[in-house]
C-alpha positions in Angstrom: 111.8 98.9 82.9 109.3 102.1 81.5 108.9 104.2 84.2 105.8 105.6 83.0 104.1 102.6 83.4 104.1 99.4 85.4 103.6 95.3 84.1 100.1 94.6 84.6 98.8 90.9 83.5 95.1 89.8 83.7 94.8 85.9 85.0 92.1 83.5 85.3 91.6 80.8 87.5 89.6 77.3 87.4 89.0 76.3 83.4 89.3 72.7 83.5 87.5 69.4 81.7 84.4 70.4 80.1 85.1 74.3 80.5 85.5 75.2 76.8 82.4 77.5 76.7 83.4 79.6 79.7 86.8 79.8 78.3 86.2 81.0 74.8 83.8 83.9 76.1 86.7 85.0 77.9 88.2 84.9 75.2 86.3 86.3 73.1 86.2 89.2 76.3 89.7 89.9 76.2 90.4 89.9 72.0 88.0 92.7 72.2 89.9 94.9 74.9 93.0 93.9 72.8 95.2 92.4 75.8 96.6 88.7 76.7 95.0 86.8 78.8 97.2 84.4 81.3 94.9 81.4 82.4 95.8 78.7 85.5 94.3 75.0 84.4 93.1 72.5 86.9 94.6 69.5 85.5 91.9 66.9 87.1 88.6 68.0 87.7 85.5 66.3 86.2 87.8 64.3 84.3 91.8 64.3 83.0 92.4 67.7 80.8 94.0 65.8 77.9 91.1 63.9 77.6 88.7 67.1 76.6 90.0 67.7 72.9 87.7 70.3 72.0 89.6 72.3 75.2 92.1 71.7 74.2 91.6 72.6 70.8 90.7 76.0 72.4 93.4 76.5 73.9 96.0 75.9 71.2 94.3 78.2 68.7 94.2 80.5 72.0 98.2 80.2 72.6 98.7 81.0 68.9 96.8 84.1 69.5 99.1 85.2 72.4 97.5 83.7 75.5 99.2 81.9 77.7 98.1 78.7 80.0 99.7 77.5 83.3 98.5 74.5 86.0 96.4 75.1 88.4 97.1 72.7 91.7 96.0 69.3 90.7 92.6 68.8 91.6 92.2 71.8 93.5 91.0 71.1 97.1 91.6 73.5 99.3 94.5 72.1 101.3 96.1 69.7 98.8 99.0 72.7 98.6 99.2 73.7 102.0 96.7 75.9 104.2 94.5 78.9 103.0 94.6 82.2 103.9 92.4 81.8 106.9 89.8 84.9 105.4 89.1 82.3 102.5 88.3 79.4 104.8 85.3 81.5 105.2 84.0 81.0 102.0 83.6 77.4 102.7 81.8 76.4 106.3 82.7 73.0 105.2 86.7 73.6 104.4 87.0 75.6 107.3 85.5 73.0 109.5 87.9 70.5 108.0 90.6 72.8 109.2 89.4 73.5 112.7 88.7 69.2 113.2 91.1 67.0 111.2 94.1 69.8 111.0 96.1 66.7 111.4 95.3 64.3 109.3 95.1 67.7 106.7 99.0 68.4 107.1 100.0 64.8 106.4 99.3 66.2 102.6 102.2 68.9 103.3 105.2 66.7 103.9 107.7 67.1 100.8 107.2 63.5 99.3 103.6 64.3 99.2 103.6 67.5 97.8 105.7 66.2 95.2 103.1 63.2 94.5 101.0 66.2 94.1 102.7 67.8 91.5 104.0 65.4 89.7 100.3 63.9 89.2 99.1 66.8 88.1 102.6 67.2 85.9 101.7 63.9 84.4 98.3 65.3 83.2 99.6 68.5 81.8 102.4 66.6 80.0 100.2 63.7 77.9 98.0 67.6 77.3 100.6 69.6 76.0 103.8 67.6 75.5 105.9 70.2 77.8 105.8 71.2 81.9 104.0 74.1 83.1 106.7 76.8 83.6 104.7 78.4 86.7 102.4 76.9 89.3 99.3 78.7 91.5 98.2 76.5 93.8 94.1 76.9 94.2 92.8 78.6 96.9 96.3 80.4 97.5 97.2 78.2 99.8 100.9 76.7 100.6 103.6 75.5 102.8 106.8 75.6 102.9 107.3 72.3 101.3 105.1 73.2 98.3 107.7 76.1 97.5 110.5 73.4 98.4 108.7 70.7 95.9 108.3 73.2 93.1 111.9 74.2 93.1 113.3 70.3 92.9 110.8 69.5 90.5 112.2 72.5 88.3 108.9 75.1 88.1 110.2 78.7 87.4 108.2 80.3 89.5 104.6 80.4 91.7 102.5 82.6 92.4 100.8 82.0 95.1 100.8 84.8 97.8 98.3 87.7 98.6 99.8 91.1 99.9 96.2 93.0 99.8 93.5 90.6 100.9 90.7 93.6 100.7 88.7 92.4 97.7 88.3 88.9 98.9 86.9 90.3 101.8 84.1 92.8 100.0 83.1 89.6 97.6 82.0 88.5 100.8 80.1 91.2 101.8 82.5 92.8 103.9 82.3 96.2 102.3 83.4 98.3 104.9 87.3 96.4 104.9 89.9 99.3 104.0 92.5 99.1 102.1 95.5 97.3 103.9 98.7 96.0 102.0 100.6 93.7 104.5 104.0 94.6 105.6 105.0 90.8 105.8 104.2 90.0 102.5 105.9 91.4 99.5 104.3 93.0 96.3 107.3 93.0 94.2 108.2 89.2 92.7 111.4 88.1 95.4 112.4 84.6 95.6 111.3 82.0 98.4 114.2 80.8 100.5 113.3 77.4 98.9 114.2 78.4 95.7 111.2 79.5 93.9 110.1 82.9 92.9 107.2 84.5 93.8 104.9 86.7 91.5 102.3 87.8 93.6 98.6 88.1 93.8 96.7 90.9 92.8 93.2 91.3 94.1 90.4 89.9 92.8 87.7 92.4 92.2 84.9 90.3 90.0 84.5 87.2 92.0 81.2 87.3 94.1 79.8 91.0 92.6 76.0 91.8 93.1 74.4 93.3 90.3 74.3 96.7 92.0 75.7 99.2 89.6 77.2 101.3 93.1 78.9 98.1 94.1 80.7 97.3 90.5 81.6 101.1 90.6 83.2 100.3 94.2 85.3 97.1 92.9 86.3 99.3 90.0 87.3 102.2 92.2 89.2 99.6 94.8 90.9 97.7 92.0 92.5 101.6 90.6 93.2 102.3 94.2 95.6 99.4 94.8 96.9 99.7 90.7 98.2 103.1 92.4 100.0 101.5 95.1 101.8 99.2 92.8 102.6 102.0 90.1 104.1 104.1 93.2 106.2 100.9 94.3 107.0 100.1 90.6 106.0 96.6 91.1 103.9 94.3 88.6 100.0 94.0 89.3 98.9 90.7 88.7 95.4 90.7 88.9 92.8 87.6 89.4 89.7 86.6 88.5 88.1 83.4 88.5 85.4 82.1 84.9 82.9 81.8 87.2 83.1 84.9 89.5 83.3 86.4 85.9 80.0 84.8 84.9 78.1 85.0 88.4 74.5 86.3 88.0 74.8 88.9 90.9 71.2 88.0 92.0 70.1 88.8 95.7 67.7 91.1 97.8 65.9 92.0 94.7 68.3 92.4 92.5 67.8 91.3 88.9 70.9 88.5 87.6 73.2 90.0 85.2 72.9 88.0 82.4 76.8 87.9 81.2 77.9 88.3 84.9 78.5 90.6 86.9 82.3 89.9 86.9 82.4 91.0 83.4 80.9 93.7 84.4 83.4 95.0 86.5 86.6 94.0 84.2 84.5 96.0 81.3 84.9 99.3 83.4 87.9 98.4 84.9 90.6 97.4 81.8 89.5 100.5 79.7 89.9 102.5 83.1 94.0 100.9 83.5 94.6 101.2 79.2 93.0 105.2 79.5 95.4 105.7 82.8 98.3 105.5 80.6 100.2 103.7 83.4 99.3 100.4 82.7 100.9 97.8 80.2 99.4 94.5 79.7 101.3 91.8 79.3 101.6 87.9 80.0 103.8 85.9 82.7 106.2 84.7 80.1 107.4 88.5 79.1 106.8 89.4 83.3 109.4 86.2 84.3 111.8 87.3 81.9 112.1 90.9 82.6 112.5 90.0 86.4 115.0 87.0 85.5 118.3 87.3 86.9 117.6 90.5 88.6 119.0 92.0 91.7 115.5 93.0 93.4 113.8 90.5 92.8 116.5 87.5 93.8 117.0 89.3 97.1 113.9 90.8 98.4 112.7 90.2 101.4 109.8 90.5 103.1 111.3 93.3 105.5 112.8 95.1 102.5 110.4 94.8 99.5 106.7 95.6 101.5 105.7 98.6 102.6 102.6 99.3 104.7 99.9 102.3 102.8 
């Protein structure tokens, strides 16, 4: 692998039925900066994907173009894969709630022959869409078990990626600006494998998601999303950042401020992909070329943990 510069691939969470507008801006966004654009599909949301044909209409002519386009849980509840990161339980008082009051009845989803059901419904959908399985999987809202990991490796997905070593920008989209930098010894940056048999390409942050239209505040998700590129470039591990179409396309509106009228998530990635391309340390890629250069190699079918993650 280049030395000089480290994988970095741009993904999107949350097109699904009736999306096609949101998803040909983006698009349209990232033909412009010239790089490939790796998106994660809900399968069932507002209705079946294969039944929107102008979607996916889009996204054929899209693949053709280089993109690439991966399932996205099934109908993406927040525990229908496992449990959340705690931090974005507070996003929703009402999933969090659900957590705190009917954990019970919640983990009776997590069991393997239910997170199997899950999959292979939502398999079912992305088959009769695009006449092939979904290589990877990310479950929404990051969550997961060990039986999802277990599920996906007996149903024959390469890989997931589905776990989040710097949890930093999720917690300034919140408001939380003053959160510093902190990459989690227990949870690796560099793609290992899962002891159920799946690998892992992990999260990046996700620096566009609830911006307001401050120009100081896009500056500062700009500045933290270089920040923790430079961790991965010193590690020599793949960046794999998120962003969601509507944190993309959120108005940034509050105490005064005026909405953004394209979003202030574009906003951020407009300052931030030049600011990776101009670094000269940065090549963009998709998941397809990422899996195949980490395929059958020695660090990443052994990492642990312990060995691959190390504290900033």
């Amino acid at each position: 692998m280049d030395n000089q510069t480290i994988p970095v691939v741009w993904t999107n969470d949350d097109i699904h039925f009736g999306q096609s507008a949101p998803l040909r801006r983006q698009l349209a966004f990232l033909d412009r900066h010239g790089i490939p654009g790796v998106f994660f599909v809900i399968p069932r949301s507002g209705g079946d994907l294969d039944e929107d044909a102008e979607l996916l209409a889009v996204i054929e002519k899209a693949r053709g173009n280089g993109h690439e386009f991966y399932q996205h849980g099934f109908i993406h509840t927040p525990f229908e894969c496992g449990v959340p990161e705690t931090g974005m339980l507070e996003y929703s008082p009402v999933a969090k709630r659900r957590f705190d009051e009917e954990r019970g009845l919640l983990e009776t989803q997590h069991t393997l022959e239910a997170q199997i059901e899950m999959l292979e419904a939502g398999r079912r959908i992305w088959r009769r869409a695009f006449g092939e399985d979904s290589a990877g999987f990310r479950p929404g809202w990051g969550a997961f078990c060990n039986n999802l990991y277990k599920a996906l490796a007996i149903l024959g997905y390469e890989w997931v990626s589905s776990r989040i070593p710097c949890f930093t920008s999720w917690e300034w989209n919140r408001g939380l600006w003053e959160t510093p930098i902190c990459f989690r010894d227990a949870i690796p940056t560099a793609p290992s494998l899962h002891p159920q048999g799946i690998r892992e390409f992990p999260l990046g942050g996700d620096y566009a998601f609830r911006v307001p239209n401050d120009p100081k505040r896009i500056d500062a998700m700009v500045g933290l999303a270089m920040q923790e590129f430079d961790v991965y470039f010193e590690r020599r591990d793949p960046m794999v950042i998120v962003s969601h179409f509507h944190g993309l396309e959120f108005p940034g509106a509050s105490d005064g401020l005026a909405p953004d009228p394209h979003g202030t998530g574009y906003a951020v990635h407009e300052k931030l992909i030049p600011a990776l391309l101009e670094s000269g340390r940065a090549t963009f890629i998709g998941m397809k070329e990422l899996v195949a250069r980490y395929r059958g190699s020695e660090p990443a079918s052994t990492a642990t943990p312990e060995s691959s993650a190390r504290a900033v």
